[in-house]
TINU-294679 format. One record per residue (C-alpha): residue in one letter; chain; residue number from 1; x negated, y negated, z. Coordinates in Angstrom, 2 decimals. Each point is the difference from the previous one (the first is absolute). Layout:
PT  code  unit  pos       xx       yy       zz
PT     A     A  NUM        X        Y        Z
...
# end
This chain:
PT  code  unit  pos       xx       yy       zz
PT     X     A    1  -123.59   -71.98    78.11
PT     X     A    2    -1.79    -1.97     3.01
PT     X     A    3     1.62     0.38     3.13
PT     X     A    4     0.52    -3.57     1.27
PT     X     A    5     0.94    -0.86     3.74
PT     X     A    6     3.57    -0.40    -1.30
PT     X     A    7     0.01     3.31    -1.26
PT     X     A    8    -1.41     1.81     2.60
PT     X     A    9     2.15    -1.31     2.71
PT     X     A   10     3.16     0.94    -1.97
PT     X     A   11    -1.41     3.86    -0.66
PT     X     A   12    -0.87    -0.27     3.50
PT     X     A   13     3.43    -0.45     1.76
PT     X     A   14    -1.50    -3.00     1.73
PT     X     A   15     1.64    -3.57    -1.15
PT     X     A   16     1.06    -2.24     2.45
PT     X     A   17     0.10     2.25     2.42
PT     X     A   18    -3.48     0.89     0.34
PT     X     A   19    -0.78    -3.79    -0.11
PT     X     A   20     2.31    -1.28     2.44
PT     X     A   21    -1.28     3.05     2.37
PT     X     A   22    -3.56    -1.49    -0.23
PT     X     A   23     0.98    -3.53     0.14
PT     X     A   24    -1.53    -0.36     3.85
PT     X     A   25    -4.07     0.78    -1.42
PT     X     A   26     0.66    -2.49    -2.87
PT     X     A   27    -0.74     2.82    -2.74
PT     X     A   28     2.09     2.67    -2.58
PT     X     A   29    -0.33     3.35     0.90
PT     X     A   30    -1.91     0.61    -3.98
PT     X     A   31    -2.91    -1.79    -0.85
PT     X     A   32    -0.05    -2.23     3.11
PT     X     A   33     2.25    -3.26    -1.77
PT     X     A   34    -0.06    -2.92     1.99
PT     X     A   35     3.53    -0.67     1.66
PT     X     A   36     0.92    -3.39     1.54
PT     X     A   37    -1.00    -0.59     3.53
PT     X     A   38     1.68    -1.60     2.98
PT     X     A   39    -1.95    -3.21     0.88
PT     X     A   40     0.44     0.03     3.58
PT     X     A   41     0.09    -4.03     1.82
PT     X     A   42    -0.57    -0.56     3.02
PT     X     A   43     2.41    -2.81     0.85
PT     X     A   44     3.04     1.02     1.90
PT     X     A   45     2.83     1.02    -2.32
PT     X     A   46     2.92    -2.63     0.37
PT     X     A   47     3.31     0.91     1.36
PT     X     A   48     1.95     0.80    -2.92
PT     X     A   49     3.34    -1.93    -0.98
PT     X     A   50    -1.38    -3.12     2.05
PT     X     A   51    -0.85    -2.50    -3.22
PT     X     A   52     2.33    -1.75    -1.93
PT     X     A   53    -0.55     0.87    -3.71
PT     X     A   54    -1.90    -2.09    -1.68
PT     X     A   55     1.76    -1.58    -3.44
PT     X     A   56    -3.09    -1.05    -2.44
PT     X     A   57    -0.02    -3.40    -0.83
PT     X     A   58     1.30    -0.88    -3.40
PT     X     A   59    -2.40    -1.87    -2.29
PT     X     A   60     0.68    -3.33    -1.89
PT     X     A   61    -1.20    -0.82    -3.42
PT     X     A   62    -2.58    -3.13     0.12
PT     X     A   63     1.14    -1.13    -2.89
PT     X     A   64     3.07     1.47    -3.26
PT     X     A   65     0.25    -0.92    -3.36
PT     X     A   66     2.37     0.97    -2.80
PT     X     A   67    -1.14     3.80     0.07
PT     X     A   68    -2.45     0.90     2.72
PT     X     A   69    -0.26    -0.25     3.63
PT     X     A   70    -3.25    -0.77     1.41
PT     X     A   71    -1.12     1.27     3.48
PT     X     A   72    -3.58    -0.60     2.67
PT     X     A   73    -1.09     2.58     1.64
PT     X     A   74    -3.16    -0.25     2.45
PT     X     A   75    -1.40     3.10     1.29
PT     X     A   76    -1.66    -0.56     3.58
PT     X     A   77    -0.40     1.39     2.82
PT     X     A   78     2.33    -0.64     2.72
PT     X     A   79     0.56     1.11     4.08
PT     X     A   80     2.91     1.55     0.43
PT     X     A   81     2.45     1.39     3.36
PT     X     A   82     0.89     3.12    -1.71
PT     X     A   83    -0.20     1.94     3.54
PT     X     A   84     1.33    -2.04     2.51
PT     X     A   85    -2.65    -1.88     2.21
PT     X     A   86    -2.99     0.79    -2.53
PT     X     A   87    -0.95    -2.08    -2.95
PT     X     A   88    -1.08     2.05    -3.15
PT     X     A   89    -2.37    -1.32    -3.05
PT     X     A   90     2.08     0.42    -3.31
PT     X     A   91    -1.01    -0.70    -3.45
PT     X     A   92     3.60    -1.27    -1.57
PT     X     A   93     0.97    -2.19    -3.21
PT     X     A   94     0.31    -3.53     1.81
PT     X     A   95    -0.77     2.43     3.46
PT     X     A   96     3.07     1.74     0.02
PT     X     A   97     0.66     3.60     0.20
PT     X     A   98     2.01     0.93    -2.07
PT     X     A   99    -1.06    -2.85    -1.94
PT     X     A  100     3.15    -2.10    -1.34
PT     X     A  101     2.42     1.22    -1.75
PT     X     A  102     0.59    -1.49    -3.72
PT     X     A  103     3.11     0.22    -1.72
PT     X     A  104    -0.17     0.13    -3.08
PT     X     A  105     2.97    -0.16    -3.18
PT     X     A  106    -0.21     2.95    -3.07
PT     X     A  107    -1.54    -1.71    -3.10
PT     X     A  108    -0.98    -3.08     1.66
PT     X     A  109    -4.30    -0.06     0.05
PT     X     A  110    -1.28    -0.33     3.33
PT     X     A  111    -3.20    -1.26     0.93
PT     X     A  112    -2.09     0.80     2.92
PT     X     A  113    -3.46    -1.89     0.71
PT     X     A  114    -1.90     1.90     2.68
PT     X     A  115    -2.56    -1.88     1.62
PT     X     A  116    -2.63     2.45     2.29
PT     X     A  117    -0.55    -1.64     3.64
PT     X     A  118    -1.90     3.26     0.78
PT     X     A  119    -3.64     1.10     0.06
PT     X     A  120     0.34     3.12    -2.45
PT     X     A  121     1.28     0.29    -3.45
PT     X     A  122     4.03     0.61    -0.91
PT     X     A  123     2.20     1.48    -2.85
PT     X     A  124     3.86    -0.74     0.42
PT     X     A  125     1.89     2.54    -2.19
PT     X     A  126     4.11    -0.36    -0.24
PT     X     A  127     1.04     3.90     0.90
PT     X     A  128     2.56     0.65    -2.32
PT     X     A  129    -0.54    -2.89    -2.49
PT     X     A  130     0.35     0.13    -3.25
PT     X     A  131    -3.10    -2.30    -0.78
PT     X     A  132    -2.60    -0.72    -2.38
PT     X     A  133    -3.09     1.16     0.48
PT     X     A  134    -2.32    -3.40     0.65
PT     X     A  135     3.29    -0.56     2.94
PT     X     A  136     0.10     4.36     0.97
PT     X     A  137    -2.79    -0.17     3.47
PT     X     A  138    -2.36     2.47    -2.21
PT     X     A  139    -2.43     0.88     3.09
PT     X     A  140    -2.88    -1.84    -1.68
PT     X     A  141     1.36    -3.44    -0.59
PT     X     A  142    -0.96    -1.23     3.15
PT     X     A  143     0.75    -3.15     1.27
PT     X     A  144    -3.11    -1.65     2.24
PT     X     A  145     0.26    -1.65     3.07
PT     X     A  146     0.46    -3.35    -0.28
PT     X     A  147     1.71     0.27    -3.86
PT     X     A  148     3.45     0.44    -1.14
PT     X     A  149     1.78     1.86    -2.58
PT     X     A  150     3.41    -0.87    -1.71
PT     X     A  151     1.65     3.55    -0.38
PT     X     A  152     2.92    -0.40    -2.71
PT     X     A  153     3.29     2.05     0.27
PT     X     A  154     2.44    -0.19    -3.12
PT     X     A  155     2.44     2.43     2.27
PT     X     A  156     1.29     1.40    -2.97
PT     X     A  157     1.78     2.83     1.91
PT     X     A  158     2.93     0.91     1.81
PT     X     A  159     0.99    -0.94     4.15
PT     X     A  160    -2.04     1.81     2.19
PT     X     A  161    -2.31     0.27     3.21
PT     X     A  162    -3.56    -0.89    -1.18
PT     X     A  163    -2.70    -0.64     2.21
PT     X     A  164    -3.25    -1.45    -0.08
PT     X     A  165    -3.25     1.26     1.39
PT     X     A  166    -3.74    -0.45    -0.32
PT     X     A  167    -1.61     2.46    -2.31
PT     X     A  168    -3.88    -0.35     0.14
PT     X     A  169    -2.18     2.98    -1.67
PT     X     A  170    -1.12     1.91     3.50
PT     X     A  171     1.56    -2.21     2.57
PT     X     A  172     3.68    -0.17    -0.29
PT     X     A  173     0.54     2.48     2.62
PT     X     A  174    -1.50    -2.62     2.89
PT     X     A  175     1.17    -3.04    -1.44
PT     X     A  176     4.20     1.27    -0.28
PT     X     A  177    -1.18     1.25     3.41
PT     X     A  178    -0.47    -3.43     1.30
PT     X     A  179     3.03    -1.25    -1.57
PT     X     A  180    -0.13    -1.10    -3.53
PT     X     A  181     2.95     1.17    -1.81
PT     X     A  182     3.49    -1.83    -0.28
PT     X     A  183     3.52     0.42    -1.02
PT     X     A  184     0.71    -1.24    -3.45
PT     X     A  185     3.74     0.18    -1.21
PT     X     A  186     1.58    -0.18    -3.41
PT     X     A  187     3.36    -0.73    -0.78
PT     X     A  188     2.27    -0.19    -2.56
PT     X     A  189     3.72    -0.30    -1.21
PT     X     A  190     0.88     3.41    -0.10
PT     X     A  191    -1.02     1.24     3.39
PT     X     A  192     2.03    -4.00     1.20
PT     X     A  193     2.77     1.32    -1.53
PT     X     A  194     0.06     2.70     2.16
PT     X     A  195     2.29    -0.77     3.39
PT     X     A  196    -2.90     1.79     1.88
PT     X     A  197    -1.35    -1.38     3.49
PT     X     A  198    -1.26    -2.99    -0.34
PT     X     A  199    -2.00    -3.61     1.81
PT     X     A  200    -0.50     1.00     3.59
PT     X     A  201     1.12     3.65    -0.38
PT     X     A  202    -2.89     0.84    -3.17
PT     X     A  203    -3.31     0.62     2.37
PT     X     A  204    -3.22     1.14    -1.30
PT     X     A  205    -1.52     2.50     2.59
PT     X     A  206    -4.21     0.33    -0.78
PT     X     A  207    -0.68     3.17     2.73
PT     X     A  208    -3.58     0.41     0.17
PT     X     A  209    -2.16     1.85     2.51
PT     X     A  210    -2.53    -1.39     1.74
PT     X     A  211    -2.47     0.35     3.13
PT     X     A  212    -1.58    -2.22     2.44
PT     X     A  213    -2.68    -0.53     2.57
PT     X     A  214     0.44    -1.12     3.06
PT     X     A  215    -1.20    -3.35    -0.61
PT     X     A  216     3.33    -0.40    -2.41
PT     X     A  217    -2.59     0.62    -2.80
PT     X     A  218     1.27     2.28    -3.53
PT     X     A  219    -2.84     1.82    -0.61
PT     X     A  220    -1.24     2.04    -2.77
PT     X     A  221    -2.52     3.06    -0.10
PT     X     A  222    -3.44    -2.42    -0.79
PT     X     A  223    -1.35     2.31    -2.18
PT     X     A  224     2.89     0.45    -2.63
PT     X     A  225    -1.42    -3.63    -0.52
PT     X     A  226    -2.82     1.35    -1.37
PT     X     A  227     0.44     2.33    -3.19
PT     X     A  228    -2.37     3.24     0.02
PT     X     A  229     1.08     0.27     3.51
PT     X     A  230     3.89     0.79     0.56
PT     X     A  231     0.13     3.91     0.78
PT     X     A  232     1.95    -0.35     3.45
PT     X     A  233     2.58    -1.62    -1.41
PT     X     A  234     0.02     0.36    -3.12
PT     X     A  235     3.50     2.02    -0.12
PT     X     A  236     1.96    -2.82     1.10
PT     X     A  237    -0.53    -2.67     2.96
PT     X     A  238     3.58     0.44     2.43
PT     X     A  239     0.81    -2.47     2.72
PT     X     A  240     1.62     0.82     3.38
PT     X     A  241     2.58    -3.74     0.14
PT     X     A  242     2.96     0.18    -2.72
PT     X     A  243     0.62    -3.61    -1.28
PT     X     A  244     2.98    -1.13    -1.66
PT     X     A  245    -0.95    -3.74    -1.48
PT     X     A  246    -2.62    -0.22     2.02
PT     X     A  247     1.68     0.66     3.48
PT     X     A  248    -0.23     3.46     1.98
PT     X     A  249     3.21     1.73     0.17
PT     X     A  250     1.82    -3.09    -0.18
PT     X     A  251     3.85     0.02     0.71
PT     X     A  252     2.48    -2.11    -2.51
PT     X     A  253     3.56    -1.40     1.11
PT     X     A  254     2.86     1.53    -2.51
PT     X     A  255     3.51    -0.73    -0.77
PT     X     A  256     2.39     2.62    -0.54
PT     X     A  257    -0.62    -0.80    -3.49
PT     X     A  258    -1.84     2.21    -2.52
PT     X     A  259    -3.54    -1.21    -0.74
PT     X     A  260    -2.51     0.42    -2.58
PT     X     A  261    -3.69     0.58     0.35
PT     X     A  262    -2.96    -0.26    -2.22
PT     X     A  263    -2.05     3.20     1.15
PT     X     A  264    -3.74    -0.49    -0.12
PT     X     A  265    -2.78     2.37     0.94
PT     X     A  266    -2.82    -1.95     0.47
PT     X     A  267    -2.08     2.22     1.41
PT     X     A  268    -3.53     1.32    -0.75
PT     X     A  269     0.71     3.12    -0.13
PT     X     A  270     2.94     1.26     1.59
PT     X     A  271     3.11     1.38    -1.07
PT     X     A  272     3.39    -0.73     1.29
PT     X     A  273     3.00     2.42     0.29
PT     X     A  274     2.89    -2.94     1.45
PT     X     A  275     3.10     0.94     1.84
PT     X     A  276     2.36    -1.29     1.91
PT     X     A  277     1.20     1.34     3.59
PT     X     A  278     2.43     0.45     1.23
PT     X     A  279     0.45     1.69    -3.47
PT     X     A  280     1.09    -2.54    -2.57
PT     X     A  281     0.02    -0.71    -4.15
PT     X     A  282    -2.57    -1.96    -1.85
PT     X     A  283     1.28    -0.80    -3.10
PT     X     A  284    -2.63    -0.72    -2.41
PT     X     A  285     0.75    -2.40    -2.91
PT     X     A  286    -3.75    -0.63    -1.44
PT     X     A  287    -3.19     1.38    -0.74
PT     X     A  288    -3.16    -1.09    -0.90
PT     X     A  289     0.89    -1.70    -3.34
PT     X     A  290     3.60    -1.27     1.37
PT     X     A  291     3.90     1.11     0.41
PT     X     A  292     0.80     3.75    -0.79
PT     X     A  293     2.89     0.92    -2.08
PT     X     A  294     2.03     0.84     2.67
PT     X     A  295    -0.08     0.22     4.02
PT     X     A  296    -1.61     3.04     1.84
PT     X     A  297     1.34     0.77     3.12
PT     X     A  298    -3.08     1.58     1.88
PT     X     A  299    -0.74     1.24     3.52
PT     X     A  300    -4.14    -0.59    -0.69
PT     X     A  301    -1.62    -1.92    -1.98
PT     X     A  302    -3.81     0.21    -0.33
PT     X     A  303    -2.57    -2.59    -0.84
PT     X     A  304    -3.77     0.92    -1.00
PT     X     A  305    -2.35    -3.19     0.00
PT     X     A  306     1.00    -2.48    -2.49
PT     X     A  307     3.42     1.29    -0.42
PT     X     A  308     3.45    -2.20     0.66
PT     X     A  309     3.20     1.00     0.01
PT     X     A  310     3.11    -2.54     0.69
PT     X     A  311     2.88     1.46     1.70
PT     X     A  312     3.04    -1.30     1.76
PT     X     A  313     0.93     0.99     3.55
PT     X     A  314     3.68    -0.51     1.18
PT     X     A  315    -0.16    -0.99     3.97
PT     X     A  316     4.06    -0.34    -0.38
PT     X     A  317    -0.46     3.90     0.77
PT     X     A  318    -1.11    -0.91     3.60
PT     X     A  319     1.50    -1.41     3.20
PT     X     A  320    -1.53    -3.03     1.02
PT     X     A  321    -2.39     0.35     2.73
PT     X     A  322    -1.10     3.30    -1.99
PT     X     A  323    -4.01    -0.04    -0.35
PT     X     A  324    -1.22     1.53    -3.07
PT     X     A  325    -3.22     1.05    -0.70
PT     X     A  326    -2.02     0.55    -3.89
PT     X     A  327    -2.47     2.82     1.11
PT     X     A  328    -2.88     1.57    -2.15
PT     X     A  329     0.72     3.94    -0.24
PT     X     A  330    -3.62     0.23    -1.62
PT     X     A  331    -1.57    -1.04     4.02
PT     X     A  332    -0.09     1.23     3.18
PT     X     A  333    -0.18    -2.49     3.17
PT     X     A  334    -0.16    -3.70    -0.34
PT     X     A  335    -0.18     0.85    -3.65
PT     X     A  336     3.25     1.30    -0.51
PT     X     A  337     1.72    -2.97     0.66
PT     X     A  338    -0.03    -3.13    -2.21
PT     X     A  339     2.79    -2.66     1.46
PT     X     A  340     3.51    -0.26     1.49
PT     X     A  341     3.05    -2.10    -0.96
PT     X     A  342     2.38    -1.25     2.85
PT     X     A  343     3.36    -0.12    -0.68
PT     X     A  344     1.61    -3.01     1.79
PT     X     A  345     3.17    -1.90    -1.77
PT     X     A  346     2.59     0.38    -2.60
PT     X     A  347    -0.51    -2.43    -3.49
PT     X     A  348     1.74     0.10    -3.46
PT     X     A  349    -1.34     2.14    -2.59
PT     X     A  350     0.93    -0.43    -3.84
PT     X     A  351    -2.69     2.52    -1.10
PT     X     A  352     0.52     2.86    -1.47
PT     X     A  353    -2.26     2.54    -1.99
PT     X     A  354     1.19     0.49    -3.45
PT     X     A  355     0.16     3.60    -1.57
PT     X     A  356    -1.71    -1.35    -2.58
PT     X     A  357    -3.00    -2.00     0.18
PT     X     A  358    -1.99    -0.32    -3.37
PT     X     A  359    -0.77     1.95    -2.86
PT     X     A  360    -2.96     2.25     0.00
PT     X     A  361    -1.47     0.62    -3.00
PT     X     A  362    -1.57     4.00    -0.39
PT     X     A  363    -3.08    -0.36    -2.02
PT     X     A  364    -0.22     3.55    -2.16
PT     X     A  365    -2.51     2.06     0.21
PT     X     A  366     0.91     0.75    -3.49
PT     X     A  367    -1.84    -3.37    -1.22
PT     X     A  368    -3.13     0.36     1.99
PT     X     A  369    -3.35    -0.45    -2.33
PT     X     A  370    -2.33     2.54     2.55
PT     X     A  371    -0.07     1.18     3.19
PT     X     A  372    -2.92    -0.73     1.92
PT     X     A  373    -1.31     1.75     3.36
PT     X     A  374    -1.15    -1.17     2.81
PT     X     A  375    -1.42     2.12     3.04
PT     X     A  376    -0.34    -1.88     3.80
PT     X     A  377    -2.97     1.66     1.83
PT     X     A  378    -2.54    -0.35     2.37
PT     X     A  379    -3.43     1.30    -0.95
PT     X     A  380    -3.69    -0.53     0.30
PT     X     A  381    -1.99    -3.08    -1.26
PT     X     A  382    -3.74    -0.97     0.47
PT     X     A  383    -0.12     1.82     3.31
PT     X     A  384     3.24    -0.93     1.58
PT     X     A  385     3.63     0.35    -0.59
PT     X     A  386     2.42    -2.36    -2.21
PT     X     A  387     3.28    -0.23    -1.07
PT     X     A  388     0.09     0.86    -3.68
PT     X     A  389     3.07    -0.15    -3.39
PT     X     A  390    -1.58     2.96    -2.49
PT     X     A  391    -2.92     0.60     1.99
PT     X     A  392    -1.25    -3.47    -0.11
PT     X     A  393    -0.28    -3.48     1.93
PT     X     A  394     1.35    -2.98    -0.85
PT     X     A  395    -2.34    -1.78    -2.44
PT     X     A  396     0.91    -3.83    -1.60
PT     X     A  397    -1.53     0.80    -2.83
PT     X     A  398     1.60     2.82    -1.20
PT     X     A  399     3.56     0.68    -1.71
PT     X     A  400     1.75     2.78     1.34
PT     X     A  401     2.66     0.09    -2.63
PT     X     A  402     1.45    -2.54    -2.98
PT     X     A  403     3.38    -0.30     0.21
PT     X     A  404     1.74    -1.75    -3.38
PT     X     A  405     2.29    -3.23     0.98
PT     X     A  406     3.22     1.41    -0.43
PT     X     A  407    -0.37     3.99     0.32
PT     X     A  408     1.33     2.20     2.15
PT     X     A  409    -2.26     2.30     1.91
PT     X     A  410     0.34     2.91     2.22
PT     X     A  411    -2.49     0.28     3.12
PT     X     A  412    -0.28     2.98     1.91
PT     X     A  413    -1.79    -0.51     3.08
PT     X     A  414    -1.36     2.53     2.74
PT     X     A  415    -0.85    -0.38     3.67
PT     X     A  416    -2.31     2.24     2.65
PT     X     A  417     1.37    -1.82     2.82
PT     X     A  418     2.43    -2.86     0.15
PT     X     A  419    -0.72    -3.29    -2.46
PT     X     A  420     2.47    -2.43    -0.47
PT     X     A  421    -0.50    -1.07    -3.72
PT     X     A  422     0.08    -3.64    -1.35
PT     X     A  423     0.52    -1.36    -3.40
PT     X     A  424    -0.80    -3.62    -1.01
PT     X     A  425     2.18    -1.28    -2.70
PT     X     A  426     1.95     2.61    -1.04
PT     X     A  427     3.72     1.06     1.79
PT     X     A  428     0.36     4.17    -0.23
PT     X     A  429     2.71     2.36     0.77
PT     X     A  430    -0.79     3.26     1.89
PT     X     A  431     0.37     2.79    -2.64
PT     X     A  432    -0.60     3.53     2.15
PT     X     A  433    -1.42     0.25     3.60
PT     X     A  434    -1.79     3.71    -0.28
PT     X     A  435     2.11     1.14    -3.24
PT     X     A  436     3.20    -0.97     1.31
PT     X     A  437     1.77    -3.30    -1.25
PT     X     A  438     1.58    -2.42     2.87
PT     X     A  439     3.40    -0.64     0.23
PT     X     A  440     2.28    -2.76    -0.76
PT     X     A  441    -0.36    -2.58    -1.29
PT     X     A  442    -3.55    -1.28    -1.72
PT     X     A  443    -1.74    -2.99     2.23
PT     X     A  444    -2.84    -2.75    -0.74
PT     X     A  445    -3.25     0.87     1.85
PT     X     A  446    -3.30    -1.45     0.04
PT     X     A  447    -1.69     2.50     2.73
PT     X     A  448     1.22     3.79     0.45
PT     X     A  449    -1.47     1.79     3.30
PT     X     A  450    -1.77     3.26    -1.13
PT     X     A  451     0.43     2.52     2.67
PT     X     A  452    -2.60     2.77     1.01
PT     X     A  453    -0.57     2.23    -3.00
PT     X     A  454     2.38    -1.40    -1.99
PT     X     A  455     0.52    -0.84    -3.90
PT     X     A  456     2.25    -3.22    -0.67
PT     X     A  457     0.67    -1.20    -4.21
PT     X     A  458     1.03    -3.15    -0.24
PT     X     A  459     1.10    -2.11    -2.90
PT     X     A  460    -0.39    -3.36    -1.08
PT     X     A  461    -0.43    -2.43    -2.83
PT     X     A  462    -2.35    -2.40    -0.52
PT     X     A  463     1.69    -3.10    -0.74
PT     X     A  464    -1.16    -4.04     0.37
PT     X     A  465    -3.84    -0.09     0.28
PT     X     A  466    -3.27     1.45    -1.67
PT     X     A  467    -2.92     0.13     2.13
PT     X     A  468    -1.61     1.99     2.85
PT     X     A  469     2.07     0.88     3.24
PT     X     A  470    -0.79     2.96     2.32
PT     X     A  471     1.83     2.67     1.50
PT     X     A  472    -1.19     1.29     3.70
PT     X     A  473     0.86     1.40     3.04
PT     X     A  474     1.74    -2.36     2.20
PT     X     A  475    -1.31     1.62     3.39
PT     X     A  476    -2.40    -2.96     0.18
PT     X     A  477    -2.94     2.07     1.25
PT     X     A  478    -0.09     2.30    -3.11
PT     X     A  479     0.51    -2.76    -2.24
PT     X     A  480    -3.48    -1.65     1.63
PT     X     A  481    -1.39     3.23    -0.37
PT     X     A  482     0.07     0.32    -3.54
PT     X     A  483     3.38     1.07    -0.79
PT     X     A  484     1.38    -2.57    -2.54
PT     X     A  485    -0.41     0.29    -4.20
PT     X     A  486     0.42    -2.34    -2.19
PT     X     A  487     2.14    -0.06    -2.92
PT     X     A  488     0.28    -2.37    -3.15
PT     X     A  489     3.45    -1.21    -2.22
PT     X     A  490    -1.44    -0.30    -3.48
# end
């Protein structure tokens, strides 16, 4: 049997232990793996708590007809006061960041034409969507600068947070970076019915990390702009300024009412471990793919790149005047804190959080057709070092597996260090983390965080659409360097 990385650092004792012990010289302690590494700016770091929270606007259709929304986005670039007194260069859908928000109903088609006011190529992929293929962001349908693409959305799917990104083959880690991604919300009559916090009280939160020069700048390490060159950070690209919509440790007014937020990590590659002090209960209601079955009361709740999680917070608990403050456990410094909510009047609350919330279906193992492996490593190509699914990069032009529309499928997939996982298309429930199933209740996901050394099966069926998709690592500076695979619904 070949020892893999995976292997070895499980025989070895090491885990994540050993990595987070060599985290400062951005490499494992086997085989040298690339970890993330802290992009230091050079701006002054912003008093925290001292900006409002940004709310992203909401979008507007151009134009509706009997069963479709239609919505313009222009990607430009845009200056920005994201530190106060500096102005920082932004790429943004109409030169926002976040871009606008679109709202969106369950079963109604939305369109989105995205017209490119930049210089380089885009891809804009719906995270989360269930979406045919010509409409998925594959990394190689580019759209030029100076075109437009009409990117189709039946939405046939339940409420959930979505969000929308750019997704170009090699660059998407530098273009999210400079601000194209988006919230994108669907809704329906079930999750209405619910007497959940609602209007003013239902805010999406995008937290993001980011770093800047002291020109207000956002940059970027030059050279991961250049593939065949990326080895210093390779592992991950970290910034130094937490962002919540686009503001640096903002602050937001609260009633003593209970609240819901739309949890985004938005980040390259960071992972978030949220909290509340003084000590306090998130109460998660959704997941990637929409509501749970039923409300988890939780003291944590942790967020790898690409992952949401809605959950309700209950200020009613506090005295007014109280500050409260949504800290990441996962950082140290400036980094462990995210934002802080001031508690300053009384108001009326009808909410409430059902003990039921939706049915859940468990898809059985029982039915699945195969199971199909696949390993997460780094490992040597044509003189340097890339980020590799099965020992090989990303290639268009090659099918990684054939899934048949309407099987289910079993995939079993192993990590050296940390990837956060991605699936286009297809919803999946988390069957065993390490040989041990989770508990509870069974929830939608579209991306699962892998952690160091660690085997994750998931589940899913392939329902709606044949065609190609791709699965990938959604810490964006793997998934430029190669780690991505394609798969096709025949």
């Amino acid at each position: 049997m070949t020892l893999t990385r995976r292997r070895a650092l499980r025989l070895l004792g090491l885990g994540a232990a050993a990595v987070a012990a060599s985290g400062a010289s951005g490499c494992s302690l086997l085989g040298g793996t690339p970890q993330a590494r802290l992009l230091a700016g050079t701006a002054p770091l912003p008093t925290p708590f001292t900006a409002s929270l940004p709310m992203p606007v909401v979008a507007r259709p151009s134009r509706t007809d009997g069963h479709t929304d239609y919505y313009d986005l222009a990607q430009r670039a845009a200056d920005l006061e994201i530190l106060p007194g500096l102005r920082t260069r932004i790429w943004g859908y109409d030169g926002r960041f976040p871009g606008p928000t679109i709202e969106a109903r369950s079963g109604r088609r939305t369109v989105v034409r995205v017209s490119n006011g930049l210089d380089v190529p885009t891809v804009t992929h719906l995270h989360g969507g269930r979406t045919p293929p010509e409409s998925d962001g594959y990394p190689t349908d580019l759209v030029r600068p100076d075109t437009q693409r009409d990117y189709a959305f039946p939405l046939d799917q339940r409420a959930a947070t979505l969000w929308y990104h750019d997704h170009r083959m090699d660059y998407t880690g530098p273009q999210v970076w400079r601000g194209l991604a988006g919230f994108f919300l669907v809704r329906d009559a079930e999750e209405e019915a619910l007497p959940l916090p609602s209007g003013e009280r239902d805010i999406p939160l995008m937290i993001c990390d980011r770093s800047f020069a002291e020109d207000g700048s956002m940059p970027y390490p030059g050279h991961l702009d250049r593939p065949g060159a990326r080895e210093a950070f390779m592992g991950g690209v970290l910034g130094d300024v937490i962002l919540v919509n686009g503001a640096p440790w903002p602050q937001l007014r609260v009633e003593r009412a209970r609240y819901r937020f739309r949890l985004l990590n938005g980040s390259n590659a960071r992972p978030y471990e949220l909290s509340l002090s003084p000590d306090g209960v998130l109460v998660q209601i959704g997941a990637d793919g929409g509501l749970l079955a039923a409300p988890r009361g939780l003291r944590q709740v942790r967020l790898a790149p690409g992952e949401r999680a809605d959950v309700v917070v209950d200020f009613s608990a506090y005295r007014i005047g109280d500050h409260v403050e949504l800290r990441n456990l996962a950082g140290d410094g400036p980094q462990g804190r995210v934002m802080r909510f001031a508690v300053d009047r009384d108001a009326r609350d009808d909410s409430m959080i059902p003990k039921v919330l939706s049915r859940v279906e468990r898809l059985d193992p029982a039915r699945a057709k195969t199971t199909r492996d696949f390993e997460f490593t780094s490992g040597s190509m044509h003189g340097g070092t890339r980020w590799l699914i099965n020992g090989r990069p990303f290639d268009p032009k090659r099918m990684d597996a054939r899934p048949r529309l309407g099987d289910t499928e079993i995939w079993r997939l192993t990590s050296d260090v940390a990837h956060p996982v991605h699936l286009h298309l297809a919803h999946f429930q988390v069957l065993s983390v390490n040989g041990e199933r989770p508990a509870g209740q069974p929830e939608w996901k579209d991306t699962v965080e892998l952690r160091d050394a660690q085997t994750v099966e998931i589940i899913t069926r392939f329902t709606g659409y044949r065609g190609r998709y791709v699965m990938h690592c959604h810490n964006l500076e793997h998934e430029d360097m190669a780690m991505m695979a394609t798969f096709e619904v025949v």
